[in-house]
py3Dmol code that shows the C-alpha trace and the ligand (Angstrom):
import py3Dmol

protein = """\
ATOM      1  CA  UNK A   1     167.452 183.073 121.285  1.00  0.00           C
ATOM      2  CA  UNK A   2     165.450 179.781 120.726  1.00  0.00           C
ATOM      3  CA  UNK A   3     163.090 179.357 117.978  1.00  0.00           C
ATOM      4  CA  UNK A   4     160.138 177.871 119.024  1.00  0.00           C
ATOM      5  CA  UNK A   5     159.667 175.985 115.421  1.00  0.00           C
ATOM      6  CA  UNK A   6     156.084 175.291 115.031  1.00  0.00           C
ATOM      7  CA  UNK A   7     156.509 173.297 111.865  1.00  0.00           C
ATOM      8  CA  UNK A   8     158.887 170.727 113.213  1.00  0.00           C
ATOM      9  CA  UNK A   9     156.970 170.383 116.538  1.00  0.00           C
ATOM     10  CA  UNK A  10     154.086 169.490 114.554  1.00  0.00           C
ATOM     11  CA  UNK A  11     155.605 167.546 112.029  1.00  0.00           C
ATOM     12  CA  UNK A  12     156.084 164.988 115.141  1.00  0.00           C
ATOM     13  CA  UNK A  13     152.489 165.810 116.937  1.00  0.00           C
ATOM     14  CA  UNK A  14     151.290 164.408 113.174  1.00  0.00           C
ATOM     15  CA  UNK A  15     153.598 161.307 113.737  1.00  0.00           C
ATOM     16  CA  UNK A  16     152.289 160.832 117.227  1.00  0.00           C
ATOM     17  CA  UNK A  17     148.435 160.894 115.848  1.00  0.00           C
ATOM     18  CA  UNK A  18     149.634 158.855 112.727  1.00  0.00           C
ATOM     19  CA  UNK A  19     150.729 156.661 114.975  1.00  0.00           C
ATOM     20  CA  UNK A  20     147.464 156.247 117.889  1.00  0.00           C
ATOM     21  CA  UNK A  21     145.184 156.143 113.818  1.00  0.00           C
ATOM     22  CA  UNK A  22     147.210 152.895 112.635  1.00  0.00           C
ATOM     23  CA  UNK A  23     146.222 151.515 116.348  1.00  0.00           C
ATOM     24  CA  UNK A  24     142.702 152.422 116.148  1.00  0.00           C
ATOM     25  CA  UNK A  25     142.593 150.684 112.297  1.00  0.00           C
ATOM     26  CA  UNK A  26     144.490 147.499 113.744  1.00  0.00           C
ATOM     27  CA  UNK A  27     141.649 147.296 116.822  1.00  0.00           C
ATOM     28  CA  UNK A  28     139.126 147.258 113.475  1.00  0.00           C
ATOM     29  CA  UNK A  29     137.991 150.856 114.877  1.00  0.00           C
ATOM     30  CA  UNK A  30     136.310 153.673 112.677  1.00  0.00           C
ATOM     31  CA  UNK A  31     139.459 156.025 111.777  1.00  0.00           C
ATOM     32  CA  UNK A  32     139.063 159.859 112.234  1.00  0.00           C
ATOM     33  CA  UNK A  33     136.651 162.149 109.820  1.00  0.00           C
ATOM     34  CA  UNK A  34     137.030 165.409 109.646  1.00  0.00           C
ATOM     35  CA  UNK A  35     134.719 167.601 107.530  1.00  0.00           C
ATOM     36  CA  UNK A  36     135.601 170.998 106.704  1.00  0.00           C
ATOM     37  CA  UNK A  37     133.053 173.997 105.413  1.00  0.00           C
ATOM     38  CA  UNK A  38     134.555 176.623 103.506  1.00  0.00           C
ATOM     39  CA  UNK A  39     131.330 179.236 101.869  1.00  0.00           C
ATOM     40  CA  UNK A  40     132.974 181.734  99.306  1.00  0.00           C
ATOM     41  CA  UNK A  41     136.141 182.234  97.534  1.00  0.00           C
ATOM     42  CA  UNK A  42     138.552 183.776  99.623  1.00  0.00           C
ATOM     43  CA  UNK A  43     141.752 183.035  99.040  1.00  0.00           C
ATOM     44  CA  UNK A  44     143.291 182.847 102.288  1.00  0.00           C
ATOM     45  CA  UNK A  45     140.441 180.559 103.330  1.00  0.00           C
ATOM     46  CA  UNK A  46     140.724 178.581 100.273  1.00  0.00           C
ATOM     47  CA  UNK A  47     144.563 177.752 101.639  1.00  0.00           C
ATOM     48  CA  UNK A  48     143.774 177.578 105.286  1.00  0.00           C
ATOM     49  CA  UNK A  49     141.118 174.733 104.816  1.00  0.00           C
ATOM     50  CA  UNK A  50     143.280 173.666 101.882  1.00  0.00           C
ATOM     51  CA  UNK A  51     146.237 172.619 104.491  1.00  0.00           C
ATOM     52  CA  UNK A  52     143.381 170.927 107.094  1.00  0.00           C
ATOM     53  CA  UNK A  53     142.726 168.796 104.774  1.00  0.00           C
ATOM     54  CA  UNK A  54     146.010 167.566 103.394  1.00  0.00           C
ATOM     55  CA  UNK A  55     147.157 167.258 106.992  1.00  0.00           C
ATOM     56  CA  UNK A  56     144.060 164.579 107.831  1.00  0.00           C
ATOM     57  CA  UNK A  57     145.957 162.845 105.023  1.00  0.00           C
ATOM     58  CA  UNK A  58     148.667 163.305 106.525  1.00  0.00           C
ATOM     59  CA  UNK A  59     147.836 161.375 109.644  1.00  0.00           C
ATOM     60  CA  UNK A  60     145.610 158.649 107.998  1.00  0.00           C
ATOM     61  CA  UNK A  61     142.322 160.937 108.899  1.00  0.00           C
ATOM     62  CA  UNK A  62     139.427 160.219 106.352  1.00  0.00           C
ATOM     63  CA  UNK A  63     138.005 164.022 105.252  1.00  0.00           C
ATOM     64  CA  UNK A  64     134.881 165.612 103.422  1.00  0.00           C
ATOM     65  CA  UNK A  65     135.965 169.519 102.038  1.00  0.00           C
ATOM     66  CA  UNK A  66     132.236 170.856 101.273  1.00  0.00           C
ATOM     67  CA  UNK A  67     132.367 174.016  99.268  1.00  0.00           C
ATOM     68  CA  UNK A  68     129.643 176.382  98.500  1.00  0.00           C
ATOM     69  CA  UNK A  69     129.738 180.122  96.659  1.00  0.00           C
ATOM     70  CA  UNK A  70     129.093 183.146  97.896  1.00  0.00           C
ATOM     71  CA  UNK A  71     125.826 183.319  97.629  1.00  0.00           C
ATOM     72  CA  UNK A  72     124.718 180.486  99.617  1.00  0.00           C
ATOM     73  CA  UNK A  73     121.812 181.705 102.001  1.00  0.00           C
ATOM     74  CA  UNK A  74     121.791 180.780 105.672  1.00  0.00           C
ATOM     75  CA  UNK A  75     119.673 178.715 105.760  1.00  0.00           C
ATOM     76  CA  UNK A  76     121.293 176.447 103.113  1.00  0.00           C
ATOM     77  CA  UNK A  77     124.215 176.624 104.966  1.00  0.00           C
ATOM     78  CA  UNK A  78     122.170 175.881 108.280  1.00  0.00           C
ATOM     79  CA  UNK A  79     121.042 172.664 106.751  1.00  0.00           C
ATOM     80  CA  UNK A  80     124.019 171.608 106.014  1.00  0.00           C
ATOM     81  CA  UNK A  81     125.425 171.919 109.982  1.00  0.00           C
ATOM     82  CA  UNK A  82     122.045 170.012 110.029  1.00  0.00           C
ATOM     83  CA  UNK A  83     122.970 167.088 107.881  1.00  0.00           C
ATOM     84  CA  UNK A  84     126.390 167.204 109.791  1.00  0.00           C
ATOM     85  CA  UNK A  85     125.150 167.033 113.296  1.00  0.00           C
ATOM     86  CA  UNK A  86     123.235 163.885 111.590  1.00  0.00           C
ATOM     87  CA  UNK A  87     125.883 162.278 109.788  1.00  0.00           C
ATOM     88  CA  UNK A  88     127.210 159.233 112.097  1.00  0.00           C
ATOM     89  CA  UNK A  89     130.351 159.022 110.130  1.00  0.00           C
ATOM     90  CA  UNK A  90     131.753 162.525 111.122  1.00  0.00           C
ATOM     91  CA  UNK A  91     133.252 162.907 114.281  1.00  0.00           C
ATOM     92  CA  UNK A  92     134.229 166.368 114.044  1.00  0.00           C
ATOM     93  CA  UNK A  93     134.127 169.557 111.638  1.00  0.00           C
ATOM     94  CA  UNK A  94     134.448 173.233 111.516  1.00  0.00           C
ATOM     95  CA  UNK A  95     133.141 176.112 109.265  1.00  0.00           C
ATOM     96  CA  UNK A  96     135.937 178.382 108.010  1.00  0.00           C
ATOM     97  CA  UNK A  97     135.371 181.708 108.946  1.00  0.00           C
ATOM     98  CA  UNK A  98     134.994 184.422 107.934  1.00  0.00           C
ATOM     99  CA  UNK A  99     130.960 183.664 106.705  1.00  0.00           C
ATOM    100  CA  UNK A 100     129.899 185.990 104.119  1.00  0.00           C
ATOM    101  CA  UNK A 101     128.282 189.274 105.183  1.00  0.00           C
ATOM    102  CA  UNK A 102     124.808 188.300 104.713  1.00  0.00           C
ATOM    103  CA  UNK A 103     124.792 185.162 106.892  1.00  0.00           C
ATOM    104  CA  UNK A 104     124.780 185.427 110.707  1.00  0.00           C
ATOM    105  CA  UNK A 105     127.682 183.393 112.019  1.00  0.00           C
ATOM    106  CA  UNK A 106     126.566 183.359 115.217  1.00  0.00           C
ATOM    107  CA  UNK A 107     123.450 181.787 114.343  1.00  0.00           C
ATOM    108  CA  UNK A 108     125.108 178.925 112.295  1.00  0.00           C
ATOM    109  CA  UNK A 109     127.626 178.228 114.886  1.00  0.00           C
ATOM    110  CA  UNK A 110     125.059 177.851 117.665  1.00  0.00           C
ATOM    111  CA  UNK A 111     123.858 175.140 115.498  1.00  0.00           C
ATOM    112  CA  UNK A 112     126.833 173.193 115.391  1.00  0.00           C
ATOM    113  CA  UNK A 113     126.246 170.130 117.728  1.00  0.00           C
ATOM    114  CA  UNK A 114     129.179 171.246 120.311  1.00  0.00           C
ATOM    115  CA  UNK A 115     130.135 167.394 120.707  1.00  0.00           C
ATOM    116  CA  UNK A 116     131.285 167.743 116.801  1.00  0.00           C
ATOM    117  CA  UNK A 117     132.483 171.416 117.671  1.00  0.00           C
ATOM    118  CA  UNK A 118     136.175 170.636 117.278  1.00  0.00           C
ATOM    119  CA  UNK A 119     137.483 174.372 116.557  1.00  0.00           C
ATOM    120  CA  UNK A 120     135.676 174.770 120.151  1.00  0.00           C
ATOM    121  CA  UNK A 121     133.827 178.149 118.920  1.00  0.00           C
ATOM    122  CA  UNK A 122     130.328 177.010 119.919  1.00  0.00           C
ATOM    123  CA  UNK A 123     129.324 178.878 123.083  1.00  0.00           C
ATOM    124  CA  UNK A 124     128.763 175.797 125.392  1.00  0.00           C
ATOM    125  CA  UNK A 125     132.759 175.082 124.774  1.00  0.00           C
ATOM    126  CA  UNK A 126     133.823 178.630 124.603  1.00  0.00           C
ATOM    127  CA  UNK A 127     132.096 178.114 128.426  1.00  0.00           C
ATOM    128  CA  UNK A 128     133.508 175.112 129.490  1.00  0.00           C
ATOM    129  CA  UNK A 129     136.639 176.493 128.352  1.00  0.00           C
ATOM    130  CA  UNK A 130     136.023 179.236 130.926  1.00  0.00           C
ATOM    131  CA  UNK A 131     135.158 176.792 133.641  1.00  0.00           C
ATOM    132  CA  UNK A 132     138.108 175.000 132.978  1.00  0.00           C
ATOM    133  CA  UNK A 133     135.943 171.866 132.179  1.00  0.00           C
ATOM    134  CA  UNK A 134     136.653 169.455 129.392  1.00  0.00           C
ATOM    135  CA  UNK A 135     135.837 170.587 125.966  1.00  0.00           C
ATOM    136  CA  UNK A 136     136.971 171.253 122.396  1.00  0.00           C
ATOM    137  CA  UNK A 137     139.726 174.044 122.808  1.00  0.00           C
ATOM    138  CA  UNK A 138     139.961 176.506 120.049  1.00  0.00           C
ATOM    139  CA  UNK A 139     142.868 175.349 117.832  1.00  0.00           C
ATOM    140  CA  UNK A 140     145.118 178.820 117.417  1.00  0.00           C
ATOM    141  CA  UNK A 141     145.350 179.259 121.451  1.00  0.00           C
ATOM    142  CA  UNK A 142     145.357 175.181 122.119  1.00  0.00           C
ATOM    143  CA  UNK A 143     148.403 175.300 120.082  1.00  0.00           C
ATOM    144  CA  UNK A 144     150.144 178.158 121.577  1.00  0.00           C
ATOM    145  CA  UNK A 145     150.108 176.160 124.800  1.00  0.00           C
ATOM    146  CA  UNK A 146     151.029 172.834 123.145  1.00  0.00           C
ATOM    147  CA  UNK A 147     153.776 174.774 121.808  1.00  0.00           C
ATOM    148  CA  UNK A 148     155.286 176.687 124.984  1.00  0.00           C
ATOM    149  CA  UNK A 149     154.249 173.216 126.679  1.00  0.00           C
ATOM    150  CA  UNK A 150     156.885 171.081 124.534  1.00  0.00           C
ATOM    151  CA  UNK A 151     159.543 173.700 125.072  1.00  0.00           C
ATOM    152  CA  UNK A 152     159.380 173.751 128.662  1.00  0.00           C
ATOM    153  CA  UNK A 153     159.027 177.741 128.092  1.00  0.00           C
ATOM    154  CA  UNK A 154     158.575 178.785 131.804  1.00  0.00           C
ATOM    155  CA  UNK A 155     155.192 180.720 132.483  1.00  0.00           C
ATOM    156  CA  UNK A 156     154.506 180.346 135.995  1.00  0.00           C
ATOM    157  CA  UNK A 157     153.919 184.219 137.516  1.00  0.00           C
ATOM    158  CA  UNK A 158     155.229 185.830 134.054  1.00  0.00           C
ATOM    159  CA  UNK A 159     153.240 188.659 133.139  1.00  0.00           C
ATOM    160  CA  UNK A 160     151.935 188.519 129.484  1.00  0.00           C
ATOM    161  CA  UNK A 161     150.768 190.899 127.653  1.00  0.00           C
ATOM    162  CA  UNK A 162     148.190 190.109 125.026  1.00  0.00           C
ATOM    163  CA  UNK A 163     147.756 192.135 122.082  1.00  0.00           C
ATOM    164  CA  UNK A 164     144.165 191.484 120.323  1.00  0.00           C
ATOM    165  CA  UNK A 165     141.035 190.328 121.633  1.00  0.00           C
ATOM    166  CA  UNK A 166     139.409 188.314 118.920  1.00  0.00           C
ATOM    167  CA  UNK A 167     136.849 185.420 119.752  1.00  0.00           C
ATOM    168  CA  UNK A 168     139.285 183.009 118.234  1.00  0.00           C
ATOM    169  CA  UNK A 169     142.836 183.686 119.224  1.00  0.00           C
ATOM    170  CA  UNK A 170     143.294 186.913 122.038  1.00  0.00           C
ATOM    171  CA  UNK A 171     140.160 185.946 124.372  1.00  0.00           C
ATOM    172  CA  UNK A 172     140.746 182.232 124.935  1.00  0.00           C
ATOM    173  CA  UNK A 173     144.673 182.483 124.752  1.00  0.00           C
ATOM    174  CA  UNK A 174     144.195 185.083 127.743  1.00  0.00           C
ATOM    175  CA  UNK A 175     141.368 182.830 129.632  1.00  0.00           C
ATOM    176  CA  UNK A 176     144.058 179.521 129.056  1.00  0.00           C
ATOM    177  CA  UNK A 177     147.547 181.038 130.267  1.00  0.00           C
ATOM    178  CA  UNK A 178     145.571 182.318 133.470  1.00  0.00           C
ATOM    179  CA  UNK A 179     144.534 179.112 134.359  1.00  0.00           C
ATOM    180  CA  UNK A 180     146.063 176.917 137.710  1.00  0.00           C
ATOM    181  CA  UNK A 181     148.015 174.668 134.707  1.00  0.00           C
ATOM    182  CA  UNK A 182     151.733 174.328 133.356  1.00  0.00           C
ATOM    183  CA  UNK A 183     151.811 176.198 130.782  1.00  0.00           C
ATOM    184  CA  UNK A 184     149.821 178.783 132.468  1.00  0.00           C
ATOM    185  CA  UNK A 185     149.500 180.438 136.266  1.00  0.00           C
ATOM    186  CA  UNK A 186     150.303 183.604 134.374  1.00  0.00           C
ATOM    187  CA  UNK A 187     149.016 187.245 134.992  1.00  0.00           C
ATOM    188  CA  UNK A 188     147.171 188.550 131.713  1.00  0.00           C
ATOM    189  CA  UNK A 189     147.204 191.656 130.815  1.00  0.00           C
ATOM    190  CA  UNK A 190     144.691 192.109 127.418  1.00  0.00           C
ATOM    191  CA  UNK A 191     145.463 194.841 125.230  1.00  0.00           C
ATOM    192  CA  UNK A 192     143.862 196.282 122.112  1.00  0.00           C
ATOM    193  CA  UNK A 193     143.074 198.971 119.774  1.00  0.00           C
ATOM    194  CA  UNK A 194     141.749 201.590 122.698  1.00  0.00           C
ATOM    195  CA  UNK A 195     144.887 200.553 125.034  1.00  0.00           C
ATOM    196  CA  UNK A 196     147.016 203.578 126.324  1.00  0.00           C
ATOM    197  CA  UNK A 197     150.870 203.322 125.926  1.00  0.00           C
ATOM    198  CA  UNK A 198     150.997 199.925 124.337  1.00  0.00           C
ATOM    199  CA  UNK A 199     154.428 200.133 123.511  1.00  0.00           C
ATOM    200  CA  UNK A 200     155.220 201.158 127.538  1.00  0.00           C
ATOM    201  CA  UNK A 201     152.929 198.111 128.629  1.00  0.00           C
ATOM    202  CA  UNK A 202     154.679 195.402 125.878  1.00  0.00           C
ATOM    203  CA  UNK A 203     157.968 196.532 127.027  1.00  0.00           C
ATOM    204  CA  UNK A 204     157.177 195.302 130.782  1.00  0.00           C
ATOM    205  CA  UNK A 205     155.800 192.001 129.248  1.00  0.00           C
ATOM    206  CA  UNK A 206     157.387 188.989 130.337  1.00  0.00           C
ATOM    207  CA  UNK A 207     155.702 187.398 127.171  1.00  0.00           C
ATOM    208  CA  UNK A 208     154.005 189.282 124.653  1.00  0.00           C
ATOM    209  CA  UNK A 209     151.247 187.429 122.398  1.00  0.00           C
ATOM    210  CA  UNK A 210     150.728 189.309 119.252  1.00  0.00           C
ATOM    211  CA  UNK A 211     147.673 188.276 117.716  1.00  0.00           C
ATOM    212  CA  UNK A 212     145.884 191.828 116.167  1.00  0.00           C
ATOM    213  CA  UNK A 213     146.781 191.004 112.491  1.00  0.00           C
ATOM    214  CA  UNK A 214     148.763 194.446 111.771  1.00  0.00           C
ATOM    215  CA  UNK A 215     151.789 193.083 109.444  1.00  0.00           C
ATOM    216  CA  UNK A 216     155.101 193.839 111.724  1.00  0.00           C
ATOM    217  CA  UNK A 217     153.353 196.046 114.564  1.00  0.00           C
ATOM    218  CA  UNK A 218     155.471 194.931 117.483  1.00  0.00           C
ATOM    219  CA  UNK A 219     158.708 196.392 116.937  1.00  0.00           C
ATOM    220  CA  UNK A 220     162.296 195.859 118.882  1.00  0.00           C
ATOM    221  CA  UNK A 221     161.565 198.902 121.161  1.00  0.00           C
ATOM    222  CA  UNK A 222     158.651 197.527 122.619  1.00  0.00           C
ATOM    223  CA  UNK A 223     159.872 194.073 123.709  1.00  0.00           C
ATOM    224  CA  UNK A 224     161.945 193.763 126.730  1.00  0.00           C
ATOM    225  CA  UNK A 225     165.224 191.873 126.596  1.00  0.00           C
ATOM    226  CA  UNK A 226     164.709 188.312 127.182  1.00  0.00           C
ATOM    227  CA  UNK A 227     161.387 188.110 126.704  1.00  0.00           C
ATOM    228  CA  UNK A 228     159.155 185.341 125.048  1.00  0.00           C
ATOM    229  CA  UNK A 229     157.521 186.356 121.658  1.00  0.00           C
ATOM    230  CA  UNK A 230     154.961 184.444 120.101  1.00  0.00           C
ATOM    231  CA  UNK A 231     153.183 186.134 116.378  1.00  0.00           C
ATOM    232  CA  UNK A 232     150.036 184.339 115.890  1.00  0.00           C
ATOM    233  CA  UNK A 233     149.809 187.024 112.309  1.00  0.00           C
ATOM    234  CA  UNK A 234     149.352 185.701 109.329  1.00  0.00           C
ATOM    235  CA  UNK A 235     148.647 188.473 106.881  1.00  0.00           C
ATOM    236  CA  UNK A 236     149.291 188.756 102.851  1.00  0.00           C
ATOM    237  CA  UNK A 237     151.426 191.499 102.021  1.00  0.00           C
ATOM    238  CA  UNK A 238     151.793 192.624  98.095  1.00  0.00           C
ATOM    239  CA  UNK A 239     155.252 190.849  97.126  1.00  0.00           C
ATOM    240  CA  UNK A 240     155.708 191.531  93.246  1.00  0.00           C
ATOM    241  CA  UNK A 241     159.253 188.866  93.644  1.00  0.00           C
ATOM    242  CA  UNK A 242     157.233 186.244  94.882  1.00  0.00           C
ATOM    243  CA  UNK A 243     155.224 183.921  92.002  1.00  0.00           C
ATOM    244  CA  UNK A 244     151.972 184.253  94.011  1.00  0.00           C
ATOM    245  CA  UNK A 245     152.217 187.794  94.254  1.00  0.00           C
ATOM    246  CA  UNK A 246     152.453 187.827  98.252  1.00  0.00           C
ATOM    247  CA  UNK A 247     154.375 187.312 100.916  1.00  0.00           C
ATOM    248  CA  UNK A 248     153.154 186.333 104.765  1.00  0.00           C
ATOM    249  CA  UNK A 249     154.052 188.581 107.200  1.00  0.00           C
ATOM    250  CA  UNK A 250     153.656 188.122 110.916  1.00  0.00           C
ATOM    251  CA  UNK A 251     152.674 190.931 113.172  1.00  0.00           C
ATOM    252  CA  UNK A 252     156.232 191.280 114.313  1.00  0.00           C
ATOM    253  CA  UNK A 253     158.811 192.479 113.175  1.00  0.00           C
ATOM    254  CA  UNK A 254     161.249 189.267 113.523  1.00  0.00           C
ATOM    255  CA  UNK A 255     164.373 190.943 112.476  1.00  0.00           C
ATOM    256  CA  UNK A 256     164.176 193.864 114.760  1.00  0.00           C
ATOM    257  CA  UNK A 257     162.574 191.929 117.895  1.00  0.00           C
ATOM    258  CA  UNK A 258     164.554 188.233 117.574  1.00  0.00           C
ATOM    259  CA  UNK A 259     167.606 189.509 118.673  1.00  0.00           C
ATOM    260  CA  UNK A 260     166.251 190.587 121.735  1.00  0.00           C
ATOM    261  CA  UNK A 261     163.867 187.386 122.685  1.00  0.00           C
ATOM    262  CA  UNK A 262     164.926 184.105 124.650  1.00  0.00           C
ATOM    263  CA  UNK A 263     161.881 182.613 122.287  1.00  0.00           C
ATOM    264  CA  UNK A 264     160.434 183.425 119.554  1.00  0.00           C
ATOM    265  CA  UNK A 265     157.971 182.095 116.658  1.00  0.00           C
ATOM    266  CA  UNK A 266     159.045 182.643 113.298  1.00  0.00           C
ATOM    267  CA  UNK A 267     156.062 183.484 110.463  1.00  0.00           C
ATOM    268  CA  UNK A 268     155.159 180.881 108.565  1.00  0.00           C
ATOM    269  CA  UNK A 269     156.238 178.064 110.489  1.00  0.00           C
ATOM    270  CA  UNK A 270     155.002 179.068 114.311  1.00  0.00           C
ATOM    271  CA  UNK A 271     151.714 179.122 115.378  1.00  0.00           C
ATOM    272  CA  UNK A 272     150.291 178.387 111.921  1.00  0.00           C
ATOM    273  CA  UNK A 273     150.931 174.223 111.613  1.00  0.00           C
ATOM    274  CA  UNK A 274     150.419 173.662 115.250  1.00  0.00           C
ATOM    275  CA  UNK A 275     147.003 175.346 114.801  1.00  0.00           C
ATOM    276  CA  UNK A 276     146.164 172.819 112.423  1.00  0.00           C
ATOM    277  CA  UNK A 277     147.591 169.725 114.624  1.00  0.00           C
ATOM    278  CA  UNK A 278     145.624 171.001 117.312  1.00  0.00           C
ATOM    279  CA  UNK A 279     142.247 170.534 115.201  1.00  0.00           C
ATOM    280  CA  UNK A 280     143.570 166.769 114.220  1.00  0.00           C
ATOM    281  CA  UNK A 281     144.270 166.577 118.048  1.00  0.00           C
ATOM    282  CA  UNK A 282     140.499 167.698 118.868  1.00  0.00           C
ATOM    283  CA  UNK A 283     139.085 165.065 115.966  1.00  0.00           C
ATOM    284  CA  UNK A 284     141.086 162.436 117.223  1.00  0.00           C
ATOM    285  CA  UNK A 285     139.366 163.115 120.924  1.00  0.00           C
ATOM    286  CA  UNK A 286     136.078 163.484 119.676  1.00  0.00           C
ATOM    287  CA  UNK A 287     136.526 159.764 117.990  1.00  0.00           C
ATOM    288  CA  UNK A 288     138.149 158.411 121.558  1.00  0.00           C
ATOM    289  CA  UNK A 289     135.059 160.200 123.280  1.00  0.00           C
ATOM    290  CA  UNK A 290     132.112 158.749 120.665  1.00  0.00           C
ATOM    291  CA  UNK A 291     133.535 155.527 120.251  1.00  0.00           C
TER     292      UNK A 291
END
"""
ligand_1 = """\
11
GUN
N 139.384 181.565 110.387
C 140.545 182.020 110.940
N 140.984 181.144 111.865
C 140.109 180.125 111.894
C 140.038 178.914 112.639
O 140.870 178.584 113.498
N 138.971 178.122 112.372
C 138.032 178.464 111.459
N 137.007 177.647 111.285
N 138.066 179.563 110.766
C 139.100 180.388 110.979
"""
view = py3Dmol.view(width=600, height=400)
view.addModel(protein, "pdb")
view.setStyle({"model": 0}, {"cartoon": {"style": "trace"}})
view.addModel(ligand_1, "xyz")
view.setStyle({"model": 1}, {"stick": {}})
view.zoomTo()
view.show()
């Protein structure tokens, strides 16, 4: 079994862009900004955009965190995008989701202008995505394929089975390893909630994506031996021996399933960095593009 370790393959991704920012500051160019919306006080949130930010540090990136409660209205948080779209000095930024209730998060992200879309959830990149035409990529399935890309994992006619249809991870992970590309040429099977037999369809999966945020759903019976295993779950689970109080668990269940895998992500330290180098990947090409 490999480990397809997510935190060391971005740990050198961050290197790479540390190293094309130090260029762009020796050719007297603008360096990389990154702003970053969180509305609310969710905790998860709070560390998600928490780690976006320290990682544009990271790689020399200059960043703006704005923060707003709760009870922000839309159409505060609509003038906001406004002043962002506006601003000349940010290239890129993204508003964490979830929104609270009473804003409409379609709404707000239909404002975003999509050149500065670099989470690639506006809908004229979640299109161009479709069309296989440059754009923004969203960063969770952008760096599942960086990942199986700098492992060589082979993809080409493997049939993968992905559980979880979100907008942000099971969709455009399905629509990307489809696609004429290495990683990719794959046959996509999408499963979910309503899906008959899950555990019969997993277990003829060549690769199984797990991305439905159930804490340890797949289990070792439903993965065939050999196959490739990536958990894209990132869920708190009450841990009274840890000093926060939780633990993250994936939505595998590593012990059970590892054994059988020829790859497999571990939780933390999988998917979750190279989703973040993936949005300092998308900033970095939204500077190249503008400038
Ligand atoms: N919430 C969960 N995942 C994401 C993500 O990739 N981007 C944003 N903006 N919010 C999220």
């Amino acid at each position: 079994m490999i480990l397809l370790d997510g935190a060391a393959t971005a740990k050198s991704i961050k290197l790479e862009i540390a190293s094309e920012v130090e260029a762009l500051k020796k050719a007297g160019k603008k360096i990389p900004h990154l702003a970053a919306v969180l509305v609310g006080e969710d905790g998860a949130s709070m560390t998600y955009v928490g780690s976006k930010v320290k990682s544009c540090e990271e790689v020399g990136f200059a960043s703006t965190l704005i923060t707003r409660p709760a009870s922000t209205t839309e159409s505060e948080l609509l003038e906001i995008v406004r002043q962002l779209n506006n601003d000349p000095d940010i290239d890129g930024y993204i508003l964490q989701l979830p929104l609270p209730k009473h804003i409409d998060e379609h709404k707000v992200l239909l404002a975003i202008d999509p050149e500065k879309d670099v989470d690639g959830f506006h809908p004229v990149n979640v299109g161009r995505m479709m069309l296989n035409l440059p754009c923004y990529l969203p960063a969770t399935p952008a760096g599942i394929i960086e990942l199986l890309r700098r492992y060589q994992v082979p993809t080409e006619g493997k049939h993968v089975v992905v559980i979880g249809r979100s907008h942000i991870v099971g969709l455009p992970v399905s629509i990307l390893l489809q696609r004429n590309a290495n990683p990719g040429n794959c046959t996509v099977t999408i499963a979910h909630s309503r899906t008959n037999d899950l555990k019969s369809l997993c277990a003829s999966a060549d690769i199984i994506i797990a991305a439905l945020g159930k804490p340890e759903f797949v289990t070792g019976d439903m993965v065939k031996d050999g196959a490739v295993v990536v958990d894209v779950g990132i869920t708190r689970v009450p841990d009274p021996s840890k000093k926060s109080g939780f633990r993250i668990a994936g939505d595998v269940n590593f012990a059970q399933v590892a054994e059988k895998c020829s790859y497999i992500t571990p939780v933390p330290g999988g998917v979750g960095p190279m989703t973040i180098v993936s949005l300092l990947m998308n900033t970095l090409s939204a500077v190249k593009k503008h400038r």
